[in-house]
DODOKE-585873 format. One record per atom (N, C-alpha, C): residue in three letters; atom name; x, y, z. Coordinates in Angstrom, 1 decimal. Atoms other than C-alpha are relative to their C-alpha. Layout:
  residuo  atomo       X       Y       Z
      ala     CA       X       Y       Z
...
//
This chain:
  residuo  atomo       X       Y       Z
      unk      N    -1.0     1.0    -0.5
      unk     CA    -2.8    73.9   -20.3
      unk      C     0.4    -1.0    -1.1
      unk      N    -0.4     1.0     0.8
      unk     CA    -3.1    71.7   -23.2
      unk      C     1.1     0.7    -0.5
      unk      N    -0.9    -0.9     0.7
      unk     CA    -0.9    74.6   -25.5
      unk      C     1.3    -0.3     0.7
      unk      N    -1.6    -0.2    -0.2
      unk     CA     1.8    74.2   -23.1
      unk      C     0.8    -1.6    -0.2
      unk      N    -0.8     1.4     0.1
      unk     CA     2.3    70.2   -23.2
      unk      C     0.0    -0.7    -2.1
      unk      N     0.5     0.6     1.5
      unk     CA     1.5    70.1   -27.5
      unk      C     1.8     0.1    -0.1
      unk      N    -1.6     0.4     0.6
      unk     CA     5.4    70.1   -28.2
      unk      C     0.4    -1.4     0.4
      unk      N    -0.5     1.3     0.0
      unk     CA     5.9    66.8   -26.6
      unk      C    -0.2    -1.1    -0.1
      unk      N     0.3     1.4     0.7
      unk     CA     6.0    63.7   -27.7
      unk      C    -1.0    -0.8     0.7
      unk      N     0.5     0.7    -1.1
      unk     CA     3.3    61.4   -26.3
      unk      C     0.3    -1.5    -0.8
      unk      N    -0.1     1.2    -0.1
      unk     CA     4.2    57.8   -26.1
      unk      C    -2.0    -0.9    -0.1
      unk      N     1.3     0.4     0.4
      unk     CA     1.2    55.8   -28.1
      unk      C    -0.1    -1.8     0.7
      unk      N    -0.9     1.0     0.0
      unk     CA     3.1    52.5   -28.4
      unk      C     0.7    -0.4     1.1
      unk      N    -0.8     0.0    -1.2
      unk     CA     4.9    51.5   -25.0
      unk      C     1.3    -1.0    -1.1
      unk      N    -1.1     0.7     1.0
      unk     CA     6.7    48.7   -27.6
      unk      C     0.7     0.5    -0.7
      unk      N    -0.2    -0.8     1.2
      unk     CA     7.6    50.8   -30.3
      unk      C     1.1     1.0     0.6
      unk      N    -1.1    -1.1    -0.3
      unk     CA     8.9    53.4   -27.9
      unk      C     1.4    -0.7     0.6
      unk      N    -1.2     0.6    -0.8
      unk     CA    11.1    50.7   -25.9
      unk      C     1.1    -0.5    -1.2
      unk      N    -0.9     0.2     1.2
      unk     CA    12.2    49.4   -29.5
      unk      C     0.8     0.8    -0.5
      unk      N    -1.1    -0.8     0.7
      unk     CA    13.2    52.6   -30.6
      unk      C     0.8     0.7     1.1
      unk      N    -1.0    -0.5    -0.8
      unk     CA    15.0    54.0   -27.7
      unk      C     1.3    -1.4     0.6
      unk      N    -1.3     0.6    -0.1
      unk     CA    17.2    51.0   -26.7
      unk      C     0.6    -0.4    -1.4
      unk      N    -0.1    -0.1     1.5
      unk     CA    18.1    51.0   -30.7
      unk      C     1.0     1.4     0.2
      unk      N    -1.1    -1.3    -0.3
      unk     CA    19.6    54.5   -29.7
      unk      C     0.9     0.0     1.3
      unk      N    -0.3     0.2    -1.4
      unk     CA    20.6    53.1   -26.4
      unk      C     1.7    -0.8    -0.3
      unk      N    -0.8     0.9     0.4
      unk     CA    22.7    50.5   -28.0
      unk      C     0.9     0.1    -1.2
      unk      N    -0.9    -0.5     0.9
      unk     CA    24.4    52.6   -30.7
      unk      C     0.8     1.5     0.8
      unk      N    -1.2    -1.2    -0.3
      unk     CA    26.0    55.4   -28.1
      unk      C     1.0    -0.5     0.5
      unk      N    -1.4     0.4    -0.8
      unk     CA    29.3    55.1   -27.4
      unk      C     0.5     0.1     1.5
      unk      N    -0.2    -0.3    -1.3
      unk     CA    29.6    56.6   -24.3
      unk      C    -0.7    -0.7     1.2
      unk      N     0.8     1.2    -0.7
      unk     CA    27.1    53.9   -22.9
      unk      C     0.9    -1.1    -0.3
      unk      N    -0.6     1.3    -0.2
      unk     CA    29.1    51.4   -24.3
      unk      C     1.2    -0.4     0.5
      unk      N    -1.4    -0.2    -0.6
      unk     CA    32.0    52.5   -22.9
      unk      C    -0.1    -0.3     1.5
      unk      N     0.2     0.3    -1.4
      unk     CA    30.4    52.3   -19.4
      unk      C    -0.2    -1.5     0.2
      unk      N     0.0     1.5    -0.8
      unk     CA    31.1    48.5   -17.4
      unk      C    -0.7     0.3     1.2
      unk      N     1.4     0.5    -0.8
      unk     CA    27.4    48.1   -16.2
      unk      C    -0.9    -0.2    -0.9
      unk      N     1.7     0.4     0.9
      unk     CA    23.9    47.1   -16.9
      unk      C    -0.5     1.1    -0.2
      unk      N     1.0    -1.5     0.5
      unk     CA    21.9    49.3   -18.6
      unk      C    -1.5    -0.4    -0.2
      unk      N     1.4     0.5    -0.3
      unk     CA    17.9    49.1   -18.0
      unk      C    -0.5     1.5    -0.7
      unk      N     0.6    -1.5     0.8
      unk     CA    15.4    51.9   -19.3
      unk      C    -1.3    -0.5     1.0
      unk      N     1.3     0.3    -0.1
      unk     CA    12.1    52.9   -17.5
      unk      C    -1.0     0.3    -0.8
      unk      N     1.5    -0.2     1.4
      unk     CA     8.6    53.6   -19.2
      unk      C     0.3     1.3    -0.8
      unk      N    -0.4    -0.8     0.9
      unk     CA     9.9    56.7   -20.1
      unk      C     1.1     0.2    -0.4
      unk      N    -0.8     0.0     1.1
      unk     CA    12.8    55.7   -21.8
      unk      C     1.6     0.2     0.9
      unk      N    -0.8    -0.3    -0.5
      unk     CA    15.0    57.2   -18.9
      unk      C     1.2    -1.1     0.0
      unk      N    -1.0     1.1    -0.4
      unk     CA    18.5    55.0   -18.7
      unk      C    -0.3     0.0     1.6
      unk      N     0.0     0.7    -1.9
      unk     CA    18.8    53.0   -15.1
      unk      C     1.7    -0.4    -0.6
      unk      N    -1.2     0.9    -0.1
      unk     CA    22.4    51.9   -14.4
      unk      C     0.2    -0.2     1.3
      unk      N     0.2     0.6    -1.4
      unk     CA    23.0    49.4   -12.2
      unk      C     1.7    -0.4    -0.3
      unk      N    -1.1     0.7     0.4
      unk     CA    26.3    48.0   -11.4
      unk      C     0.6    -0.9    -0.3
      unk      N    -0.5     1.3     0.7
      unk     CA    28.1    45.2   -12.6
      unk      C     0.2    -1.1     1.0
      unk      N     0.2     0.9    -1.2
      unk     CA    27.2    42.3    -9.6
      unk      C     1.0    -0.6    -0.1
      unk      N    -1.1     0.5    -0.7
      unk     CA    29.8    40.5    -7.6
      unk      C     0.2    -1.5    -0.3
      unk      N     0.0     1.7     0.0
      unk     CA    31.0    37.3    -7.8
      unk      C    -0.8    -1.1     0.5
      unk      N     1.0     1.0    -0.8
      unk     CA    28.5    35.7    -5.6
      unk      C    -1.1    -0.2    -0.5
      unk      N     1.5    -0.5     0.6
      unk     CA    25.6    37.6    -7.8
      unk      C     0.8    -1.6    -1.0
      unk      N    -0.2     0.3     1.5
      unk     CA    27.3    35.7   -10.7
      unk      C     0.3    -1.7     0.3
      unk      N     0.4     0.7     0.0
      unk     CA    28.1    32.7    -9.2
      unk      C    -0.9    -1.1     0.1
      unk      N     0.8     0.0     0.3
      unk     CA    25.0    32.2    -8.5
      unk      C    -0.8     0.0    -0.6
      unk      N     1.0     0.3     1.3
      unk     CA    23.6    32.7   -11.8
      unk      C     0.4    -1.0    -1.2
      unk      N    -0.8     1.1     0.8
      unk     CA    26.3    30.3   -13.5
      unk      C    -0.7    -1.3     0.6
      unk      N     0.4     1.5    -0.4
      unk     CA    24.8    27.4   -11.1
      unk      C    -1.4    -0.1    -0.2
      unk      N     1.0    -0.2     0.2
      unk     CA    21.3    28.4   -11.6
      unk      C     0.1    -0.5    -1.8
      unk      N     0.0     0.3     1.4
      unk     CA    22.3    28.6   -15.4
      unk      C     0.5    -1.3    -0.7
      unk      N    -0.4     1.1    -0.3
      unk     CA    24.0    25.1   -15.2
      unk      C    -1.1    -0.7     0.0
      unk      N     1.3     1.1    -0.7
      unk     CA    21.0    23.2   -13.4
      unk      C    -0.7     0.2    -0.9
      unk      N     0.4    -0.2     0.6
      unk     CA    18.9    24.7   -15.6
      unk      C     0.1    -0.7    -1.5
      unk      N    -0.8     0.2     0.9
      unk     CA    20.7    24.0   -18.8
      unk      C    -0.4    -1.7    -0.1
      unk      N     0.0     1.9     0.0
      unk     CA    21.0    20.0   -18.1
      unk      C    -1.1    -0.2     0.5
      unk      N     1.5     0.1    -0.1
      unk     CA    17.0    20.2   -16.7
      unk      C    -0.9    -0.3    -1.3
      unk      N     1.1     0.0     0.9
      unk     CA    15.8    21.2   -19.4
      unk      C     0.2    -0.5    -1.7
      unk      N    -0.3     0.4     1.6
      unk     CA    17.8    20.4   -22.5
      unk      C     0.2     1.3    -0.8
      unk      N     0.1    -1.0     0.7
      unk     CA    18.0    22.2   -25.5
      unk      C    -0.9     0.1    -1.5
      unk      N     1.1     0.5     1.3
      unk     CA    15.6    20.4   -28.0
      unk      C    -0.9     1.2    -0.2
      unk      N     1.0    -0.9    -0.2
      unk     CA    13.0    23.1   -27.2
      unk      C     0.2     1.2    -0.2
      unk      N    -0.2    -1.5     0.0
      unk     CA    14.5    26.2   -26.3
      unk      C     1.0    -0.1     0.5
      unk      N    -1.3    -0.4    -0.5
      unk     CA    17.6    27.8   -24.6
      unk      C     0.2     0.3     1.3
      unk      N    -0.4    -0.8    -1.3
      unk     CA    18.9    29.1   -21.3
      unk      C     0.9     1.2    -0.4
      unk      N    -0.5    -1.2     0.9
      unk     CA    20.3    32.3   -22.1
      unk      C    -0.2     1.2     1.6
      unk      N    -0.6    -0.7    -0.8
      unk     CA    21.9    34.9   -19.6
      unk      C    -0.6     1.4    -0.2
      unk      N     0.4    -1.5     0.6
      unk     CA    21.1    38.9   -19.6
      unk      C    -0.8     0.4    -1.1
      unk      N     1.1    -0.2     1.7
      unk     CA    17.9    38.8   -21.9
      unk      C    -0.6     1.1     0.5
      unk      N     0.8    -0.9    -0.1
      unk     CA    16.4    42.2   -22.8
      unk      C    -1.6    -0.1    -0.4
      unk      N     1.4     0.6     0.0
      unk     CA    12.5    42.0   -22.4
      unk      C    -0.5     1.1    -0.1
      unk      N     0.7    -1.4    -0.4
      unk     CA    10.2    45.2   -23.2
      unk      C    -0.7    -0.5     0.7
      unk      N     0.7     0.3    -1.3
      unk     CA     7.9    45.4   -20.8
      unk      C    -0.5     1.5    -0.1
      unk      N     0.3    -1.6     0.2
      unk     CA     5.4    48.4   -20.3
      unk      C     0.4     1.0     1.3
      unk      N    -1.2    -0.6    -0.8
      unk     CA     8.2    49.4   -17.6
      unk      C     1.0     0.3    -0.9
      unk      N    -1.0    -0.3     0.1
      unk     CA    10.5    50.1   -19.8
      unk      C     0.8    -1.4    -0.8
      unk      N    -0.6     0.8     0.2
      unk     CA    13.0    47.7   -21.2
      unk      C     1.1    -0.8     1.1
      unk      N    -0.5     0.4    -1.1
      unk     CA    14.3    45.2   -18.4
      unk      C     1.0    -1.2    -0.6
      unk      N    -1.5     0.8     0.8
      unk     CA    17.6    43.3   -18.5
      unk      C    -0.3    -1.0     1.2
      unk      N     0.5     0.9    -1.2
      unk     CA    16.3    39.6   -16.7
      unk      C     1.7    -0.8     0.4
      unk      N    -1.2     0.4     0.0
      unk     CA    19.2    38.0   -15.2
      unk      C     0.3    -1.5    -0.8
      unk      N     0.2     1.8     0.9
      unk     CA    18.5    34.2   -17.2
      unk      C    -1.3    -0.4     0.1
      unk      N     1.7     0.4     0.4
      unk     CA    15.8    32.6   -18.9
      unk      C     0.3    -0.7    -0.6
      unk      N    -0.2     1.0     1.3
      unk     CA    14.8    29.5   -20.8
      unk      C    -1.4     0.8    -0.5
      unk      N     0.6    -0.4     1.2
      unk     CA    13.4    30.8   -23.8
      unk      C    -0.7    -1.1    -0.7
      unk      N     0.1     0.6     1.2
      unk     CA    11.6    28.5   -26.3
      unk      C     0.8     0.2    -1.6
      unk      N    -0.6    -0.1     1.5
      unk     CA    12.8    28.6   -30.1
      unk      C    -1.1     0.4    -0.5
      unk      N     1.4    -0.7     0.5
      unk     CA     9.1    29.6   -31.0
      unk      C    -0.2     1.4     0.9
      unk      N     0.4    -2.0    -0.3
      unk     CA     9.0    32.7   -28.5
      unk      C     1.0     0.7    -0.7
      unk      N    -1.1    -1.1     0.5
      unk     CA    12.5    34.0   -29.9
      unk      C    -0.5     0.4    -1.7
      unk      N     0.2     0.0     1.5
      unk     CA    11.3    33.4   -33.5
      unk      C    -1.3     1.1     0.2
      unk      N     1.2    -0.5     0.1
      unk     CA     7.7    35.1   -32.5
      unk      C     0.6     1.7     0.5
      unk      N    -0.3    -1.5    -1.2
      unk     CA     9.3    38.1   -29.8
      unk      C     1.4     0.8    -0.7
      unk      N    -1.3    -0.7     0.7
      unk     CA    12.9    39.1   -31.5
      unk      C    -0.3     1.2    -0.5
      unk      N    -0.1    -1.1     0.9
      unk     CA    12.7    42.6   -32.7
      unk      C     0.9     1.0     0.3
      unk      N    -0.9    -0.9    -0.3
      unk     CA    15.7    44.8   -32.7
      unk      C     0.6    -0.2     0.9
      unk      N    -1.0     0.0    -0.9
      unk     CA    17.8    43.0   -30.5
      unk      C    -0.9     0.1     1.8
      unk      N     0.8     0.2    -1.6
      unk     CA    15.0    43.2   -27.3
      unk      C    -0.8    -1.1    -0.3
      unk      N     1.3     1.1     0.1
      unk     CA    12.1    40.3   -26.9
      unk      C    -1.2     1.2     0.2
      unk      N     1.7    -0.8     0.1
      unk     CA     8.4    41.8   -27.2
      unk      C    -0.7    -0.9     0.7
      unk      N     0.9     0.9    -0.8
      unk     CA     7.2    38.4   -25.4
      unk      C     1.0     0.0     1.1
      unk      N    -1.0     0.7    -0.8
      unk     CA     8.9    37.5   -22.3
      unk      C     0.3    -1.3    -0.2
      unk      N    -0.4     1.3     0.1
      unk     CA    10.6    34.2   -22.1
      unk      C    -0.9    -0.9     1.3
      unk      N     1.2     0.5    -1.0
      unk     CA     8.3    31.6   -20.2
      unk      C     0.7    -0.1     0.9
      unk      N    -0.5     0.0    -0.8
      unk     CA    11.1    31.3   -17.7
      unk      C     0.8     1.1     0.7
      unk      N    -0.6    -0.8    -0.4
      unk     CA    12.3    34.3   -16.0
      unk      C     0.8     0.3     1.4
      unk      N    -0.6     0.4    -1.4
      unk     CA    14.8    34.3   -13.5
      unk      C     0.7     0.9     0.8
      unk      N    -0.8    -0.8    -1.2
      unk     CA    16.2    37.2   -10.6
      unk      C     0.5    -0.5     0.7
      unk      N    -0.8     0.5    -1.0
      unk     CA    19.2    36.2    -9.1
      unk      C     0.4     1.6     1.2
      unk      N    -0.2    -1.2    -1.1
      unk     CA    18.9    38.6    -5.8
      unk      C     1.8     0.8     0.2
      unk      N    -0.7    -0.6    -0.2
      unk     CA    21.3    41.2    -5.6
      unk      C    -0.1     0.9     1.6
      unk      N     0.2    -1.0    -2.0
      unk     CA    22.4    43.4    -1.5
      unk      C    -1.0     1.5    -0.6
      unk      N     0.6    -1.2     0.6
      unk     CA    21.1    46.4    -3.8
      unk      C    -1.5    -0.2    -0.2
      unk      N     1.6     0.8     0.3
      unk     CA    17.7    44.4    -4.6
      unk      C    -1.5     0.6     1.4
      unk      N     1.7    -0.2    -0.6
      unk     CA    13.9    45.7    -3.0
      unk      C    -0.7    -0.7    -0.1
      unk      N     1.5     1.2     0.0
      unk     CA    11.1    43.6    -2.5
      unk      C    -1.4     0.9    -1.2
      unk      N     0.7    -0.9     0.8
      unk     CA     9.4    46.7    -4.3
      unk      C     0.4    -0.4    -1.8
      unk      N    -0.7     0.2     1.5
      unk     CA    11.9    46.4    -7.2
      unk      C    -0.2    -1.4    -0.6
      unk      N     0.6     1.8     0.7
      unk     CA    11.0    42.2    -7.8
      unk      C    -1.0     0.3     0.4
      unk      N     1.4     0.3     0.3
      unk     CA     7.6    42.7    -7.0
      unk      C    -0.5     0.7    -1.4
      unk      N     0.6    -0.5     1.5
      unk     CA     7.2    44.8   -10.0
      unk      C     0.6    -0.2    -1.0
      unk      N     0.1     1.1     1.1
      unk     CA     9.5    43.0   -12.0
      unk      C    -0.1    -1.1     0.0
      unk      N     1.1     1.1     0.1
      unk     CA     7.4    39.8   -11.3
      unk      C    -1.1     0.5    -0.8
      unk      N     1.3    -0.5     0.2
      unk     CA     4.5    41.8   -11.9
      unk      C     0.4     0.4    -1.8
      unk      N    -0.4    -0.6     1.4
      unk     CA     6.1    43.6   -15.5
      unk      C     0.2    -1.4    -1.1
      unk      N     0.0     1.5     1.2
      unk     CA     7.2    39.7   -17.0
      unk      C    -0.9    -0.6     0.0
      unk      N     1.3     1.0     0.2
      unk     CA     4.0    38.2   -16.3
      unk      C    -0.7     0.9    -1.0
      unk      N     0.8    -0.6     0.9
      unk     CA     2.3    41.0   -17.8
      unk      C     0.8    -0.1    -1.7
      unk      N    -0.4     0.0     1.4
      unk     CA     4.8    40.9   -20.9
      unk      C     0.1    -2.0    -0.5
      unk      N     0.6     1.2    -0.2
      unk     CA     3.8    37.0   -20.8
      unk      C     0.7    -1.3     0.2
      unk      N    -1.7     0.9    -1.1
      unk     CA     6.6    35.2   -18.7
      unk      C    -1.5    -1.5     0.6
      unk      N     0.8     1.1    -0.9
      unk     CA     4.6    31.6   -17.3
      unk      C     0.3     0.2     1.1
      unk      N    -0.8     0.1    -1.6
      unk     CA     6.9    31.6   -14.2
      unk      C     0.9     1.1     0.0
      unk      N    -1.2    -0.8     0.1
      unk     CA     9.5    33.8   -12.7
      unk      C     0.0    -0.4     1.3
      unk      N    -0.4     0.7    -0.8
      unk     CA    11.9    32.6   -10.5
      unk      C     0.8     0.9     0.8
      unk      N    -1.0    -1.1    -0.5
      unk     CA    13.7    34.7    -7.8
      unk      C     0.9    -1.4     0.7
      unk      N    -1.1     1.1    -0.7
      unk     CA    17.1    32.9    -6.5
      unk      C     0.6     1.2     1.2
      unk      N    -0.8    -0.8    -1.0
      unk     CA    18.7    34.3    -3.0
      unk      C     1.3     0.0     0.4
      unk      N    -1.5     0.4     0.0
      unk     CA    22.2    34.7    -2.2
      unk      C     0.2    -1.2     1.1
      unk      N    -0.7     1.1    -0.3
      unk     CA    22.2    31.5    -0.3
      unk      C    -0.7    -0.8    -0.1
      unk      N     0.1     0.8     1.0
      unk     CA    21.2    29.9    -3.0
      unk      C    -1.6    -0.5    -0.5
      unk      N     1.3     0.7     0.3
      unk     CA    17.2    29.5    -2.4
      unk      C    -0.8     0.3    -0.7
      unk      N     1.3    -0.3     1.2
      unk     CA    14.7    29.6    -5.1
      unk      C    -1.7    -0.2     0.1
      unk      N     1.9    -0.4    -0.2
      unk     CA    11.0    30.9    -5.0
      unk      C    -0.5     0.0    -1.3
      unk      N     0.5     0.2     0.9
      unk     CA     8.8    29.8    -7.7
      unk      C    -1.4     1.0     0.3
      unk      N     1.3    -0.8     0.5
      unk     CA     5.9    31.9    -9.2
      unk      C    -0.5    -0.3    -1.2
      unk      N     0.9     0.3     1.2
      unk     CA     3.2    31.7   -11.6
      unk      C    -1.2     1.2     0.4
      unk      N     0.6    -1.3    -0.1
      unk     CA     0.6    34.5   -12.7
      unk      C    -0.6     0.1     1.6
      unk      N     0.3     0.0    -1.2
      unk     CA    -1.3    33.4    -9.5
      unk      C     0.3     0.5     1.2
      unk      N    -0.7     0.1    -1.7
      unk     CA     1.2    33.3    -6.6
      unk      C     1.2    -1.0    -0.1
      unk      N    -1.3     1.2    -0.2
      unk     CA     4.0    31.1    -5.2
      unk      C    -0.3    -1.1     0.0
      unk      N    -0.2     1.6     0.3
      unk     CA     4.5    27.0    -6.5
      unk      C     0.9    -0.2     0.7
      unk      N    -1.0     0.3    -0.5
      unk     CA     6.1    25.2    -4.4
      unk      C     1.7    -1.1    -0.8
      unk      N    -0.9     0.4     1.3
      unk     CA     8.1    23.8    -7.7
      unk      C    -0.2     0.6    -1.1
      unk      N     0.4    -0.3     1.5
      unk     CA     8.5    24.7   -11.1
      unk      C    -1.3    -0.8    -0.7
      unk      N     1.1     0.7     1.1
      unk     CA     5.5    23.4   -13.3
      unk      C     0.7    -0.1    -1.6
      unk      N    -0.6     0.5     0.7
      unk     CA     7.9    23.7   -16.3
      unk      C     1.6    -0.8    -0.2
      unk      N    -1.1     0.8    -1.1
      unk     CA    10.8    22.4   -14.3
      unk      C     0.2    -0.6     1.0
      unk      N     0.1     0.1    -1.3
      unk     CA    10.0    20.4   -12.0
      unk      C     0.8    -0.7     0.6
      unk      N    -1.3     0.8    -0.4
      unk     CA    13.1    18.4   -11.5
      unk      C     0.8     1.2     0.6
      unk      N    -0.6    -0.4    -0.5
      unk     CA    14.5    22.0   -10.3
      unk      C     0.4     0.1     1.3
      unk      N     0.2    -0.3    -1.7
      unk     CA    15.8    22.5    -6.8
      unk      C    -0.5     1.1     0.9
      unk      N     0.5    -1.0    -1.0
      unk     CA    14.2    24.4    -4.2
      unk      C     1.5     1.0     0.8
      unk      N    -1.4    -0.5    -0.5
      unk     CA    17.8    25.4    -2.9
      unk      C     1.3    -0.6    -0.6
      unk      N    -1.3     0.3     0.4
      unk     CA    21.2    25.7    -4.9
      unk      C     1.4     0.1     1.2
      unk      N    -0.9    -0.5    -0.6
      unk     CA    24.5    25.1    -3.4
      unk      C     1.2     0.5    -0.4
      unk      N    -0.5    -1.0     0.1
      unk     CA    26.3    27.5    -3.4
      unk      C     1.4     0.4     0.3
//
């Protein structure tokens, strides 16, 4: 059995391999030519999702807003569509405040290697409970503090490695429900 699987590559590295496939992910044309998200799982496979609706986006502009004037920018950033490896694969979060010490520490090749301590899923009609439970589960393990899911009418669920806060602990001035 072994003889017949020695031709293929085994993945040692889960980082390494997410670094160097969206590196080739993000140099084809024919990807770039496509208007959507592009995600990869543990094996590298492309995910394409489509390009969310006005409501998805509205929603992440007032999230990205609140956020924004919460927290400042002395520290770190709010930043839209960050790619995060993750030993899922390489995940595209929909907004995060970053620090200025994780991007300087995580940066490699255009992905983060750390997650951003704020990670935020603005719910999409396409969205599973399966699909955010395991990317909750994937940014904490790539070392996210919180992650925030927001719903399309507008309410925001706080998490920490634990479980659900009923506020942010690094935001606590944020709102429990945006309007929308």
């Amino acid at each position: 059995m072994s003889g017949v699987f020695a031709h293929l590559p085994e993945v040692i590295d889960q980082e390494s391999f997410n670094l160097e496939r969206w590196s080739e992910l993000e140099s084809d044309p024919f990807l770039a030519a496509i208007d959507c998200r592009i995600e990869t799982d543990r094996y590298g496979q492309v995910i394409l999702k489509a390009t969310p609706g006005f409501e998805h986006s509205n929603l992440q502009g007032l999230t990205f807003e609140t956020l924004r004037d919460l927290m400042g920018s002395a520290e770190g950033r709010v930043r839209p569509e960050c790619p995060v490896s993750t030993s899922g694969g390489v995940k595209g979060i929909d907004l995060v405040w970053i620090s200025h010490a994780r991007v300087a520490d995580g940066l490699r090749q255009n992905v983060l290697t750390i997650a951003p301590e704020i990670c935020i899923e603005v719910l999409s009609p396409r969205n599973t409970r399966a699909e955010m439970e395991e990317k909750k589960r994937l940014y904490f393990e790539a070392g996210a503090s919180e992650v925030w899911i927001a719903s399309p009418d507008g309410e925001v669920a706080f998490f920490h490695p634990d479980g659900e806060m009923e506020r942010s602990s690094l935001c606590p001035g944020f709102p429990a429900r945006l309007e929308v």
